[in-house]
Backbone as CSV, one residue per row, in Angstrom:
resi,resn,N_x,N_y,N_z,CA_x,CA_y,CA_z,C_x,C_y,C_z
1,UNK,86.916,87.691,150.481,86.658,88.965,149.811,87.117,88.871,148.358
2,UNK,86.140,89.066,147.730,86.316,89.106,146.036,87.915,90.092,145.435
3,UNK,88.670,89.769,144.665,90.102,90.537,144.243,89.167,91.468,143.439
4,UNK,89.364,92.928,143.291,89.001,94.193,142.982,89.208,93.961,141.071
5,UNK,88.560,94.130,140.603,88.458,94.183,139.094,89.913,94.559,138.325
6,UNK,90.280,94.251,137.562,91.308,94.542,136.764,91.274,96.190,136.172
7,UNK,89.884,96.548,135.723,89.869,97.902,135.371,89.878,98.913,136.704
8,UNK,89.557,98.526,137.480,90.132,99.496,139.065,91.300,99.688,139.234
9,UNK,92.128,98.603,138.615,93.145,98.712,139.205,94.173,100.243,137.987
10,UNK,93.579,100.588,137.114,94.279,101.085,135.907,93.392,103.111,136.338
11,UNK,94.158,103.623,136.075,93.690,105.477,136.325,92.179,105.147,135.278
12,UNK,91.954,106.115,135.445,90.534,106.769,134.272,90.880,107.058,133.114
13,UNK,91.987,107.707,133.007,92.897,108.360,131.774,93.506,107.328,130.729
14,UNK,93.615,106.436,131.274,94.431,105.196,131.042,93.638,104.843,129.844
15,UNK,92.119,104.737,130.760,90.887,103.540,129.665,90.255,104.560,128.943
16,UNK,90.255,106.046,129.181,89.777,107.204,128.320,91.231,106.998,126.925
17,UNK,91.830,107.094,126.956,93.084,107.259,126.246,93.185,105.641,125.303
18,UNK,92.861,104.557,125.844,92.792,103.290,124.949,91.347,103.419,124.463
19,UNK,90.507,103.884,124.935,89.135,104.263,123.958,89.684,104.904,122.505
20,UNK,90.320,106.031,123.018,90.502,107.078,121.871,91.448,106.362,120.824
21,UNK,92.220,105.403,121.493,93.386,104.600,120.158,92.255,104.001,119.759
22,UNK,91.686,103.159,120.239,90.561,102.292,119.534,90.042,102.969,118.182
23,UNK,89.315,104.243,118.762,88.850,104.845,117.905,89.136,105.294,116.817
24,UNK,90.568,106.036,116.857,91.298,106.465,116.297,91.713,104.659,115.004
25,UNK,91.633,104.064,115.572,92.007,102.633,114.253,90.852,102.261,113.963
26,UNK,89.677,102.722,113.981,88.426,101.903,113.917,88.012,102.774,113.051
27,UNK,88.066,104.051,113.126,86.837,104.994,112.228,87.310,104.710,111.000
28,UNK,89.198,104.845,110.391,88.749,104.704,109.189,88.408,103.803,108.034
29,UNK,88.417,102.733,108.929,87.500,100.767,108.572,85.810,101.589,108.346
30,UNK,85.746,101.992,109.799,83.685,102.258,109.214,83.628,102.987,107.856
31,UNK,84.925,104.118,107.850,84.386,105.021,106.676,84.479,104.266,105.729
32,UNK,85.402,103.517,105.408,85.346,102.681,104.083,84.384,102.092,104.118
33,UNK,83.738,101.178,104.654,82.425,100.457,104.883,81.542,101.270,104.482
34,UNK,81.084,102.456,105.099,79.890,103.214,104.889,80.282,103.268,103.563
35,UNK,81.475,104.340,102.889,81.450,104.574,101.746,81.348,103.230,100.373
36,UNK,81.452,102.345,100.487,81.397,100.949,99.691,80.056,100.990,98.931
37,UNK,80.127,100.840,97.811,78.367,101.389,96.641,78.354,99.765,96.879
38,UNK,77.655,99.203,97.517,77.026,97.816,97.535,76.293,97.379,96.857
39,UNK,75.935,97.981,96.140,74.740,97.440,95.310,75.553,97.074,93.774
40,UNK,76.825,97.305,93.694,77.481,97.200,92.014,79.220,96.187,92.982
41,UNK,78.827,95.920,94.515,79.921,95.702,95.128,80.792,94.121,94.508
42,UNK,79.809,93.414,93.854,80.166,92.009,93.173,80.835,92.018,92.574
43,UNK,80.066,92.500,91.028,80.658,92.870,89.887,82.233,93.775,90.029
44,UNK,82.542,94.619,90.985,83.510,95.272,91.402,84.657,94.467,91.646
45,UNK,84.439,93.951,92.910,85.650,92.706,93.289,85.627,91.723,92.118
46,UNK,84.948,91.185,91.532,84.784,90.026,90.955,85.506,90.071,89.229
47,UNK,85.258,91.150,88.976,86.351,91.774,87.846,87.229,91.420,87.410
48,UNK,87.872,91.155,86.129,89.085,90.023,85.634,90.210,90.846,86.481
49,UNK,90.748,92.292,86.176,91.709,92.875,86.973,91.469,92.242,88.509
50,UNK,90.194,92.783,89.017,90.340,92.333,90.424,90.423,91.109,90.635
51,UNK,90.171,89.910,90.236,90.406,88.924,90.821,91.883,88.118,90.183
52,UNK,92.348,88.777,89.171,94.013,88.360,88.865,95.050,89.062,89.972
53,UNK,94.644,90.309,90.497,95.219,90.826,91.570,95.292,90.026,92.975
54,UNK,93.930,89.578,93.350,93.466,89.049,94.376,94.234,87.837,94.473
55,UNK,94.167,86.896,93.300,94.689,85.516,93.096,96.782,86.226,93.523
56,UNK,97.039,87.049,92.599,98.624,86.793,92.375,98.875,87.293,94.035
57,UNK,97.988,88.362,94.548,98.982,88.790,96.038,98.750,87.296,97.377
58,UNK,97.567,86.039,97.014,97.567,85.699,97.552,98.787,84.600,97.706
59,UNK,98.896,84.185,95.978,99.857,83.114,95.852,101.432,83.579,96.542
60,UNK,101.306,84.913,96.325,103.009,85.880,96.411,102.938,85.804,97.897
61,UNK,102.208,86.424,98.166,102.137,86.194,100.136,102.416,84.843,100.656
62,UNK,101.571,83.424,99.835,101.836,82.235,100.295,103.398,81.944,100.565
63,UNK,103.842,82.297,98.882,105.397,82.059,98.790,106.748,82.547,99.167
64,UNK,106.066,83.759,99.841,106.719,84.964,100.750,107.293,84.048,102.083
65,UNK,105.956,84.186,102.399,105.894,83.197,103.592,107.143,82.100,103.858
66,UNK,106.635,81.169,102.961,107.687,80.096,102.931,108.851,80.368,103.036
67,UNK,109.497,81.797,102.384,110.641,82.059,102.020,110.784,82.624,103.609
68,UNK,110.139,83.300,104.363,110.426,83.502,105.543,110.220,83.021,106.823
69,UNK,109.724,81.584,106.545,110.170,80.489,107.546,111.276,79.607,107.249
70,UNK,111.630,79.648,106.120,112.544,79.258,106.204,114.084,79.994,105.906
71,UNK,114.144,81.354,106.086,115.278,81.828,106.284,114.942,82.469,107.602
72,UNK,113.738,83.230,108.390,113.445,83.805,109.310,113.994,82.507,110.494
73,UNK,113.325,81.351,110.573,113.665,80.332,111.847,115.228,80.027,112.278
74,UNK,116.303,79.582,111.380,117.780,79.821,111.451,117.870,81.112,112.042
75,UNK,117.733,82.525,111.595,117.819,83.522,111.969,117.862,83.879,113.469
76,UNK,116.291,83.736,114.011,115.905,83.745,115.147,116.844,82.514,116.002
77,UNK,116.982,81.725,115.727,117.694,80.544,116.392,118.718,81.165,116.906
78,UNK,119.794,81.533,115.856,120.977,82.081,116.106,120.836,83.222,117.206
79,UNK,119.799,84.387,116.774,120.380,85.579,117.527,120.257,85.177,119.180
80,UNK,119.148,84.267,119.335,118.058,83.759,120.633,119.453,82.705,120.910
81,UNK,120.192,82.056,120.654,120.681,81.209,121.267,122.122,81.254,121.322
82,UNK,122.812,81.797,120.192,124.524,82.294,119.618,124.663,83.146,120.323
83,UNK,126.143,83.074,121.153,126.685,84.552,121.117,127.817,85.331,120.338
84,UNK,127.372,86.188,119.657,129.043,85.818,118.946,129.003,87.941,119.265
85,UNK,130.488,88.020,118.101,130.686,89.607,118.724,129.651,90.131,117.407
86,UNK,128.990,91.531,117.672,128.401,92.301,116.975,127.132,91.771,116.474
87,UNK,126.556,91.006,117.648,125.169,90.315,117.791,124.198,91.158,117.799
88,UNK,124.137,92.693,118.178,123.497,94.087,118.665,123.169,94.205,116.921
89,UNK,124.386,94.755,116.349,124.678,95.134,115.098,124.037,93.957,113.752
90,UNK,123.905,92.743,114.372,123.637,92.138,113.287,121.966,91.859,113.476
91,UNK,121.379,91.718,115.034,120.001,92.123,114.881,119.678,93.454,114.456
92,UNK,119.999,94.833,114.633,119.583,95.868,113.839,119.052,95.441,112.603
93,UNK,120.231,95.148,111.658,120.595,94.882,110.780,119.478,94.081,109.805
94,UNK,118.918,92.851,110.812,117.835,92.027,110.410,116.388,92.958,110.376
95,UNK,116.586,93.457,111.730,115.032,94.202,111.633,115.200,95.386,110.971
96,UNK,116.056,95.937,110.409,116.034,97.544,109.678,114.520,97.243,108.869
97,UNK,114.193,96.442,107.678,113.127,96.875,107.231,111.876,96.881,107.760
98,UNK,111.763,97.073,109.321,110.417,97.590,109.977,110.814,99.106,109.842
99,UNK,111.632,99.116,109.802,111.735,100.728,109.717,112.114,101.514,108.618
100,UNK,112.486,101.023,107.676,112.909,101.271,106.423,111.823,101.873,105.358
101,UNK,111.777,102.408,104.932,110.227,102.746,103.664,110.370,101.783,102.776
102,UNK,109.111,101.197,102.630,109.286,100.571,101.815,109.602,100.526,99.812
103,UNK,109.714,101.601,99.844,109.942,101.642,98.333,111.426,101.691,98.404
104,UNK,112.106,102.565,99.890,113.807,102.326,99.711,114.527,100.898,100.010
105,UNK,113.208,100.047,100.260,113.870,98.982,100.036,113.625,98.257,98.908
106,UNK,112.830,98.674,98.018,112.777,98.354,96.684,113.679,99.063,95.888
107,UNK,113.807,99.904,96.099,115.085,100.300,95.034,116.320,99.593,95.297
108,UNK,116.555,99.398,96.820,117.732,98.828,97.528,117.901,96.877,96.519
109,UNK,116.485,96.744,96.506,116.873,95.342,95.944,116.896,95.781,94.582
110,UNK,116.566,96.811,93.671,116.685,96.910,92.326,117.840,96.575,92.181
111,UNK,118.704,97.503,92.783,120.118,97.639,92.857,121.208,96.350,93.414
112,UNK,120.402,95.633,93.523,120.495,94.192,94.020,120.324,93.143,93.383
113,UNK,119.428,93.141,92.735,119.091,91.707,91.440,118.336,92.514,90.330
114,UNK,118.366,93.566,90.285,118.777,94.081,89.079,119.425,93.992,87.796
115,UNK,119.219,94.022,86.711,119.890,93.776,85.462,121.312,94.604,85.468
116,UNK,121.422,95.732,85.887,123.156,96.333,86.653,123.065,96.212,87.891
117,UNK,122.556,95.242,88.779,122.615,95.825,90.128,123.642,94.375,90.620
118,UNK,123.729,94.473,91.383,125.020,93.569,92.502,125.274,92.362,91.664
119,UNK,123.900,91.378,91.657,123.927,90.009,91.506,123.507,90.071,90.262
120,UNK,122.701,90.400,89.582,121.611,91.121,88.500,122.347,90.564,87.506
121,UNK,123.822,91.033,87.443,124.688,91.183,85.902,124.684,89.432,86.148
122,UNK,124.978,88.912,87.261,125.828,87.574,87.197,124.076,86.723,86.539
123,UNK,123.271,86.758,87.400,122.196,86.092,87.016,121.420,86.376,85.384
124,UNK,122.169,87.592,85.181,121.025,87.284,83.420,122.351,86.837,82.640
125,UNK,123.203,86.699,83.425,124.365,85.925,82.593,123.549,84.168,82.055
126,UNK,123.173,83.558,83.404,122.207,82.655,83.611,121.596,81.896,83.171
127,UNK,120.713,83.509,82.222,119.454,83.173,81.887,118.186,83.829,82.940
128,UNK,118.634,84.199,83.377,117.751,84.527,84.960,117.308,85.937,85.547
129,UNK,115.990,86.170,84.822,115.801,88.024,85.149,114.428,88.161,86.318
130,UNK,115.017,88.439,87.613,114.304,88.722,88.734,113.814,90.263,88.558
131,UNK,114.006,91.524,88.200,113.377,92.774,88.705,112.068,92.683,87.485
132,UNK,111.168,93.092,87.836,109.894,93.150,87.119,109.097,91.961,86.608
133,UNK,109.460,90.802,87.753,109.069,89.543,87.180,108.001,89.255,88.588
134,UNK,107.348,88.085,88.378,106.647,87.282,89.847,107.454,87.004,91.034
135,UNK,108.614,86.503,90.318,109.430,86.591,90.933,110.172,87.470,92.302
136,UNK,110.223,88.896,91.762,110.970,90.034,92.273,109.361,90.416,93.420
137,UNK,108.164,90.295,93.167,107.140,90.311,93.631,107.106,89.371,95.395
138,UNK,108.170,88.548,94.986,107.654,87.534,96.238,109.070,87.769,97.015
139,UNK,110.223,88.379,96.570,111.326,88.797,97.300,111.171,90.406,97.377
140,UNK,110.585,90.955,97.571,109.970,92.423,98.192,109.284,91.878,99.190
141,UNK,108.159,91.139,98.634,107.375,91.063,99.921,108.190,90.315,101.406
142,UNK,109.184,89.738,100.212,110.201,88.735,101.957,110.466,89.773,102.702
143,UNK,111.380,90.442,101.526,111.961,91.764,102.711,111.465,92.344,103.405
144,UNK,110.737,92.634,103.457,109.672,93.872,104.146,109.153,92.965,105.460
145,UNK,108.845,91.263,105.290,107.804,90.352,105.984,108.761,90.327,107.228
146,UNK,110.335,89.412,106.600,111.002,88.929,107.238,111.162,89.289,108.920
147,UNK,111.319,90.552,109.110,111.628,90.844,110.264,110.538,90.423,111.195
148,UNK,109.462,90.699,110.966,108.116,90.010,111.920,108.516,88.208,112.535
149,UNK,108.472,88.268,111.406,109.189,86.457,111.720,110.203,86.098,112.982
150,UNK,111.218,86.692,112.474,112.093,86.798,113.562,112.321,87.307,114.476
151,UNK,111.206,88.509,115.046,110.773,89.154,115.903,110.104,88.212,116.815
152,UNK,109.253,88.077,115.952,108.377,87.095,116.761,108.939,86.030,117.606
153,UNK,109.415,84.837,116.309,110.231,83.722,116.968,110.994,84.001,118.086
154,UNK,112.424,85.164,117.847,113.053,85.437,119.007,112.562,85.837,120.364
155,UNK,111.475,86.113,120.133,110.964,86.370,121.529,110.456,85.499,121.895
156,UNK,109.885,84.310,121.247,109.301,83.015,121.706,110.369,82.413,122.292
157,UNK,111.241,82.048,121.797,112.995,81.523,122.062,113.406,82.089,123.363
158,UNK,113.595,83.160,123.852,113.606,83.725,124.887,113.185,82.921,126.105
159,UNK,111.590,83.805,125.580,110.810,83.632,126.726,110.835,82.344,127.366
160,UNK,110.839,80.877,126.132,111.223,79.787,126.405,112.023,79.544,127.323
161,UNK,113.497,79.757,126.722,114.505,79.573,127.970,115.255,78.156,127.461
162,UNK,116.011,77.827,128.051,117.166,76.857,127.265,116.968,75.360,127.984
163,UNK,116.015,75.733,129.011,116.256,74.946,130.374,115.997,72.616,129.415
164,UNK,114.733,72.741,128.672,114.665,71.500,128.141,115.601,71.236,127.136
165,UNK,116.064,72.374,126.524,116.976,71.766,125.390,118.116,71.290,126.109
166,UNK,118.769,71.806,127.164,120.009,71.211,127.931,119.486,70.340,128.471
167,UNK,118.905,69.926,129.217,118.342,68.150,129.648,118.537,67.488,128.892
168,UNK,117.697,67.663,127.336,118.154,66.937,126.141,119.468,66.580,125.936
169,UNK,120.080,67.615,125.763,121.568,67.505,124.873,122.184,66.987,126.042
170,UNK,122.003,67.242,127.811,122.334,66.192,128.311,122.207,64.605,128.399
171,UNK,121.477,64.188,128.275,121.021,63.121,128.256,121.277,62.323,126.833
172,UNK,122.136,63.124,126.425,122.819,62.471,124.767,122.000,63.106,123.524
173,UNK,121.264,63.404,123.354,120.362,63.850,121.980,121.179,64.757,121.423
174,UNK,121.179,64.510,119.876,121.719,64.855,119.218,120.886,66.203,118.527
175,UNK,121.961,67.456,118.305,121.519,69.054,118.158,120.239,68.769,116.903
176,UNK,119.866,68.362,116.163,118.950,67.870,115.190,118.076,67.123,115.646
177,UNK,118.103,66.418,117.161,117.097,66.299,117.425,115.938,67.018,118.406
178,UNK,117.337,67.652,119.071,116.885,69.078,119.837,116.441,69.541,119.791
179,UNK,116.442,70.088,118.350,115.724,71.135,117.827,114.475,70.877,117.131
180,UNK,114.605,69.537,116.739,113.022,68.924,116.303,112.080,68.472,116.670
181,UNK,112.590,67.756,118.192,112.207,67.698,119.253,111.143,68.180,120.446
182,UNK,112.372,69.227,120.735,112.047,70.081,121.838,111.664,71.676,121.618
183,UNK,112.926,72.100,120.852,112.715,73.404,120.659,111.506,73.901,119.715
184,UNK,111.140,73.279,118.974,110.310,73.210,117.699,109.139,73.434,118.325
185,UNK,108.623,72.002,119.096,107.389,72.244,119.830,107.129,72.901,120.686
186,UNK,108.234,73.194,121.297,108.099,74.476,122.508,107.523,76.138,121.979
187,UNK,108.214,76.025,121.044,107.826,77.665,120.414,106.970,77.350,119.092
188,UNK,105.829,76.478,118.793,105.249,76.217,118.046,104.318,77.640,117.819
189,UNK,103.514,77.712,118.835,102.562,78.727,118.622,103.314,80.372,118.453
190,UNK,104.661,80.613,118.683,105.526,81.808,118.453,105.408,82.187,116.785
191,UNK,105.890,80.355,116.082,106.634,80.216,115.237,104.986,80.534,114.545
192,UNK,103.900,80.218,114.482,102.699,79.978,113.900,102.220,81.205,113.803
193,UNK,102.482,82.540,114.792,102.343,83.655,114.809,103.155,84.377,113.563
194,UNK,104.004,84.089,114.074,105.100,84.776,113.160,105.151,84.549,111.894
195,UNK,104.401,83.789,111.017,103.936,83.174,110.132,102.931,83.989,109.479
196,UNK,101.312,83.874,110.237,100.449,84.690,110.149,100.585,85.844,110.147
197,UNK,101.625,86.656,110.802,101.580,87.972,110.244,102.796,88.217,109.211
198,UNK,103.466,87.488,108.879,104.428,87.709,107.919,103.389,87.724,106.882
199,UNK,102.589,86.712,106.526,101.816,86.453,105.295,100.384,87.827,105.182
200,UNK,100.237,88.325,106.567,99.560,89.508,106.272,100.479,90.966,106.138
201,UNK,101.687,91.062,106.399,102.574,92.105,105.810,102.915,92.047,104.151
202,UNK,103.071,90.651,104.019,102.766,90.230,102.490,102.119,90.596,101.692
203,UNK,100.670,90.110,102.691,99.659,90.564,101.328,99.532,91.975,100.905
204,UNK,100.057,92.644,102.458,99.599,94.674,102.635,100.811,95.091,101.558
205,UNK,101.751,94.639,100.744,102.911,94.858,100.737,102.359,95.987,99.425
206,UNK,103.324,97.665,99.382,103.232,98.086,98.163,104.390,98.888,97.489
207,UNK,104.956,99.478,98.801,106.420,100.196,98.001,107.206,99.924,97.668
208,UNK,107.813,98.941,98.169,108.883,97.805,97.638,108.305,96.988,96.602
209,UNK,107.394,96.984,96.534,107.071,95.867,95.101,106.413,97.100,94.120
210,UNK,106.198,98.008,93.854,106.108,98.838,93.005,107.141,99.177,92.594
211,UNK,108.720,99.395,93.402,109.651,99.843,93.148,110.625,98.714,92.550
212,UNK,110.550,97.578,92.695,111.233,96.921,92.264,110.800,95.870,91.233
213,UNK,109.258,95.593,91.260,108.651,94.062,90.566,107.299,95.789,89.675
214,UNK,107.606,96.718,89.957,106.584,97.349,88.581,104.813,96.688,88.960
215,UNK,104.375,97.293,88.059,102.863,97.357,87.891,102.612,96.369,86.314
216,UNK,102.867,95.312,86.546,102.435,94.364,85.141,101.059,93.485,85.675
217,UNK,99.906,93.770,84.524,98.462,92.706,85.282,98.740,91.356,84.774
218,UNK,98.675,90.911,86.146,98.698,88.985,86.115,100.204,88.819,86.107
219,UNK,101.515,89.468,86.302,102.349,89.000,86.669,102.977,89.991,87.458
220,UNK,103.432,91.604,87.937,103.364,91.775,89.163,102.396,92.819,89.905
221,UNK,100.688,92.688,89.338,100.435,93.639,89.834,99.573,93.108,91.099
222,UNK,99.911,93.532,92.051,99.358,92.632,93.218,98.091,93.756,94.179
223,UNK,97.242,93.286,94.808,95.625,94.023,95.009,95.784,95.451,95.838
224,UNK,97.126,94.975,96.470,97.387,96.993,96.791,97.839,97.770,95.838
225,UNK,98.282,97.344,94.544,98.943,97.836,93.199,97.262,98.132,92.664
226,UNK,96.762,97.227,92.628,95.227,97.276,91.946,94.541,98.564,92.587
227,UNK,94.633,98.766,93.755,93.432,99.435,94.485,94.225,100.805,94.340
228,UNK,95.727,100.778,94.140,96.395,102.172,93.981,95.980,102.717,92.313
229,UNK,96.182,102.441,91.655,95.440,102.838,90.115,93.872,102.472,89.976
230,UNK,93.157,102.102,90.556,91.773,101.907,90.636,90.876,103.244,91.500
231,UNK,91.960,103.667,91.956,91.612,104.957,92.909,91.221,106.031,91.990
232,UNK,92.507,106.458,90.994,92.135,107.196,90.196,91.297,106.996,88.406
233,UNK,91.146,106.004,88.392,90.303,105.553,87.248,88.433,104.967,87.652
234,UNK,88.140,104.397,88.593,86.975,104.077,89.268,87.257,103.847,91.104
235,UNK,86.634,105.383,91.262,87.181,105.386,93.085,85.906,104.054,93.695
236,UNK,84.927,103.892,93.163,83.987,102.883,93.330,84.856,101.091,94.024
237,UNK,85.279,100.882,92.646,86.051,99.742,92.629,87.676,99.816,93.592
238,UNK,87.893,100.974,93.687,88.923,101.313,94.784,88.454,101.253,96.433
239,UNK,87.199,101.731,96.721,86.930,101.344,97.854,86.674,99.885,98.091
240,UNK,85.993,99.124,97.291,85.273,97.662,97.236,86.435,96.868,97.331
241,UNK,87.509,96.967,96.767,88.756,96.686,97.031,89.645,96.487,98.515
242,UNK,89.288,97.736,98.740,90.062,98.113,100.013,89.367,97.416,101.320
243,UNK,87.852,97.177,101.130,87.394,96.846,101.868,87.890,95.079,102.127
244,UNK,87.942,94.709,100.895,88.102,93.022,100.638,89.648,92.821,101.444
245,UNK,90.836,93.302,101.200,91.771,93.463,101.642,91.869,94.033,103.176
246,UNK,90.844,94.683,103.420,90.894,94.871,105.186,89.865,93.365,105.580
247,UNK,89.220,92.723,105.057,88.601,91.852,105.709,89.539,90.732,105.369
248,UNK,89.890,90.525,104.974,91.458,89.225,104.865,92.380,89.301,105.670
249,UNK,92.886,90.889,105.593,94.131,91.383,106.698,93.238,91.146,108.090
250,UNK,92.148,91.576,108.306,91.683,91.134,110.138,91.173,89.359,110.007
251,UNK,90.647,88.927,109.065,90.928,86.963,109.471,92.608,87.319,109.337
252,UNK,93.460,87.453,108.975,94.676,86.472,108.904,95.056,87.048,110.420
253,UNK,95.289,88.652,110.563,95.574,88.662,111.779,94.826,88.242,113.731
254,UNK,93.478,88.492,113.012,93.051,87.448,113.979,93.290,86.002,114.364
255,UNK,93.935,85.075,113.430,94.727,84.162,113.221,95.624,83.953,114.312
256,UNK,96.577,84.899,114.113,97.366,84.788,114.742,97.753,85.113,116.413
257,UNK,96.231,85.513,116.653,95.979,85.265,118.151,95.325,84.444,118.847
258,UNK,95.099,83.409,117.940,94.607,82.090,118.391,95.462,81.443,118.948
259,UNK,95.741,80.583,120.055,96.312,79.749,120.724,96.646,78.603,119.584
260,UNK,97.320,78.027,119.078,97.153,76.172,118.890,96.704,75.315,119.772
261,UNK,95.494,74.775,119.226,94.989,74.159,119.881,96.127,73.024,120.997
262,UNK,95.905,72.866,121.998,96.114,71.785,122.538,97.664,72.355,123.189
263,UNK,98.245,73.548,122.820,99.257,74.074,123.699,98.989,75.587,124.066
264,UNK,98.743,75.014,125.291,98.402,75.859,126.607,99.605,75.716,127.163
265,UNK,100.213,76.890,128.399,101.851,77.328,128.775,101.813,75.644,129.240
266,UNK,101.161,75.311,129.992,101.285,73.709,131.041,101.338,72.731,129.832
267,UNK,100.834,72.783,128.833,100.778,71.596,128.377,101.990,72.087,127.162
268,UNK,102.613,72.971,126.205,103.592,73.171,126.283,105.248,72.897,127.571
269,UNK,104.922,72.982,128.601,105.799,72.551,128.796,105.994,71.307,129.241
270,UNK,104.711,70.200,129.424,104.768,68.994,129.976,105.350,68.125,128.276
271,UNK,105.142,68.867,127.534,104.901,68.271,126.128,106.676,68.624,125.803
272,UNK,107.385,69.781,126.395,108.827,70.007,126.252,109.375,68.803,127.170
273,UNK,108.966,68.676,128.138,109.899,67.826,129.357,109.648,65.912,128.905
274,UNK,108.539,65.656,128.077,108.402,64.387,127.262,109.344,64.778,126.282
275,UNK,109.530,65.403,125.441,110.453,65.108,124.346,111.623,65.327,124.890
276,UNK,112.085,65.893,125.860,113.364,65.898,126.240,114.019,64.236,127.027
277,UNK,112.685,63.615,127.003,113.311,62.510,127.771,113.503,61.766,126.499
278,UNK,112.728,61.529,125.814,112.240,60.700,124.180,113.383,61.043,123.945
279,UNK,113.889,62.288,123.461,114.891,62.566,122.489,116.358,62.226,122.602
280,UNK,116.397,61.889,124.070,117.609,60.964,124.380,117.987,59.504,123.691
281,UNK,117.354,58.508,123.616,117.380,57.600,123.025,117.469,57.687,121.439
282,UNK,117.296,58.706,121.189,116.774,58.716,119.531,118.298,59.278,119.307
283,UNK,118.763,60.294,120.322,120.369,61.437,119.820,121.257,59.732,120.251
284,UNK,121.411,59.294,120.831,121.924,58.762,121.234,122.081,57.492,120.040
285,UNK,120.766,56.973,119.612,121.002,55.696,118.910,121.165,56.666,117.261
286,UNK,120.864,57.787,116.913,121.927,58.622,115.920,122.783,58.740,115.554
């Protein structure tokens, strides 16, 4: 006897009610679409403003990124694997800016690398002025990204489980190789997620980088800065905009629901339980 459909198994209300979210995130993509003057839609995007915007939020997102794999992965490591006291308090702490507005966390970093703010005085001592630079542009967007990252990862870390890295570190491998090893490839596709949408919180990024990196063209005005003053000077070029930026934001986040190729849960873990044997010889002759 055939197993009963997956949608049988869920009320009526259930799939009436995920229609209506659908809907509810979908209509206002069509309206922009419908509303888009296509016929002047080239010349629009293609525009010295628009495409210095387009270029700087992509490079700033790239470099965002970077900045939050490589402070986001330590991060996640620790909370997913450390126990120490006020572990509760210090993840809050990491994820506050999902919840934070983003312009109060632009002021928060004004006040931070700022010309009077915390670090600000010590660094233009330097030579070195971060608020209203490219700079201050690609540490807004961290802030705001970061937590996705480590959201992500930590739950990959988790779900993982410790079970190959202790075989490893039994079997002699050394914590550097553990982790390059085993743990690395195990949560590859976590870590690849967490990536892809950091770099699309990036690109969406606008209150924190208005508030702290300003509205300068070609050094911090980035394509949600563009499409926010383009609104009220040519609403034309403000929709054509908006549209270009929702079709980037759904490739990148569609992205990130792609599998990596070639790790599937089985072959992820046949691919953990080989490096855990490999990585013995290697910690060992270390």
């Amino acid at each position: 006897m055939a197993p009963p459909s997956s949608t049988l198994l869920l009320p009526r209300w259930v799939l009436a009610a995920a229609v209506a979210g659908a809907l509810f995130l979908l209509l206002p993509l069509v309206a922009v679409t419908v509303e888009v003057n296509w016929s002047g839609f080239i010349p629009l995007v293609t525009s010295e403003s628009s495409l210095a915007a387009l270029s700087l939020s992509l490079r700033t997102a790239g470099a965002s990124t970077v900045l939050c794999i490589l402070l986001g992965v330590p991060l996640a490591l620790v909370l997913a694997r450390v126990g120490f006291p006020g572990k509760r308090l210090v993840r809050a702490l990491v994820l506050l800016p999902l919840v934070l507005p983003p312009v109060v966390g632009g002021i928060a970093l004004l006040y931070t690398f700022g010309r009077q703010g915390l670090l600000g005085g010590t660094l233009e001592a330097m030579g070195i002025q971060v608020a209203f630079s490219t700079a201050a542009v690609v540490l807004a967007q961290t802030f705001v990204a970061l937590p996705f990252m480590v959201l992500t990862l930590e739950g990959a870390l988790r779900t993982a489980g410790t079970r190959y890295e202790a075989v490893a570190a039994t079997l002699g491998a050394h914590p550097w190789t553990v982790l390059r090893r085993v743990t690395v490839p195990l949560v590859l596709p976590g870590l690849a997620s967490g990536a892809v949408l950091s770099f699309a919180r990036c690109l969406g990024e606008f209150g924190a980088t208005l508030a702290f990196a300003g509205s300068l063209q070609g050094v911090t005005r980035t394509l949600p800065l563009e499409i926010y003053l383009q609104r009220e000077a040519d609403a034309d070029a403000a929709v054509a905009l908006s549209l270009v930026l929702v079709v980037v934001a759904v490739v990148v986040v569609g992205l990130s629901y792609r599998s990596v190729p070639g790790r599937t849960a089985s072959g992820r873990s046949a691919s953990a339980r080989t490096a855990a044997g490999r990585s013995a010889p290697a910690g060992a002759a270390g």
